[in-house]
N, C-alpha and C positions, 0 to 999 in steps of 0.2 A: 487404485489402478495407476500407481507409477511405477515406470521403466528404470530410472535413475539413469546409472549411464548406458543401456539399450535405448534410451531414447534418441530419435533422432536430432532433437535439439539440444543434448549433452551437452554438444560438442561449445555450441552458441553460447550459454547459459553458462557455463563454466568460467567462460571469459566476461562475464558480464560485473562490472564492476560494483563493490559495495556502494549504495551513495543514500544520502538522509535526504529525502525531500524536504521544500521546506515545509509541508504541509504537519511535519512532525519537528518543527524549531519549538524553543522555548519561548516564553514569553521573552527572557532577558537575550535572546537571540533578535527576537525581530524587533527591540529599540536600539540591539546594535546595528540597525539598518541606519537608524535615525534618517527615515523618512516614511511619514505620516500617511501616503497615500498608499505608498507600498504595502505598509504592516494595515491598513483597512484590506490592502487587495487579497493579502496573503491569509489573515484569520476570517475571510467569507470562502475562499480557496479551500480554508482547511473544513469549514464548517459544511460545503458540498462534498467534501471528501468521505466526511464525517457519517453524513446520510446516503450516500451509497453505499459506502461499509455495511449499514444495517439492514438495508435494501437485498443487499448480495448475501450478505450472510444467512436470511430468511429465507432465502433460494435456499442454497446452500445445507441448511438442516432439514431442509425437507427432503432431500436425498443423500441419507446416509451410505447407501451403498456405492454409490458412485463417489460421493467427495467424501472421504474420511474426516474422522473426527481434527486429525492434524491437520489436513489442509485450510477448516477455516480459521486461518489465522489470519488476523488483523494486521500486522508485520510485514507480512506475506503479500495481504493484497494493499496495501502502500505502496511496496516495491512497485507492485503490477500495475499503480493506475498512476500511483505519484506521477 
């Protein structure tokens, strides 16, 4: 059930920029932090990220007809909660 661009948020969503949360950095990304508190903040960050992915995606296949098999995408909902 998507619109693509009939949708009313086309227009928003088009504009919306690429960006990497850091919830999806490398490991060798977040020592180029080099600081210690940060990279504990950021891999507990990721690791809540992590378990609501699984959480949402369990919704999610329980109605096929409504969320297609495309939409649960992991990528997808990063973007959306990153």
């Amino acid at each position: 059930m998507t619109l693509g661009r009939n949708s009313y948020w086309y227009p928003y969503l088009r504009l919306m920029p690429d960006v990497e949360f850091s919830c999806s950095w490398s490991e060798s990304d977040l020592k180029e932090t080099q600081d210690s508190v940060l990279i504990t903040e950021l891999e507990d960050y990721a690791t809540e990220v992590e378990m609501e992915w699984h959480t949402f995606k369990k919704v999610l296949i329980q109605y096929p007809k409504i969320f297609k098999k495309k939409l649960v995408d992991k990528g997808l909902f990063f973007n959306i909660y990153g």
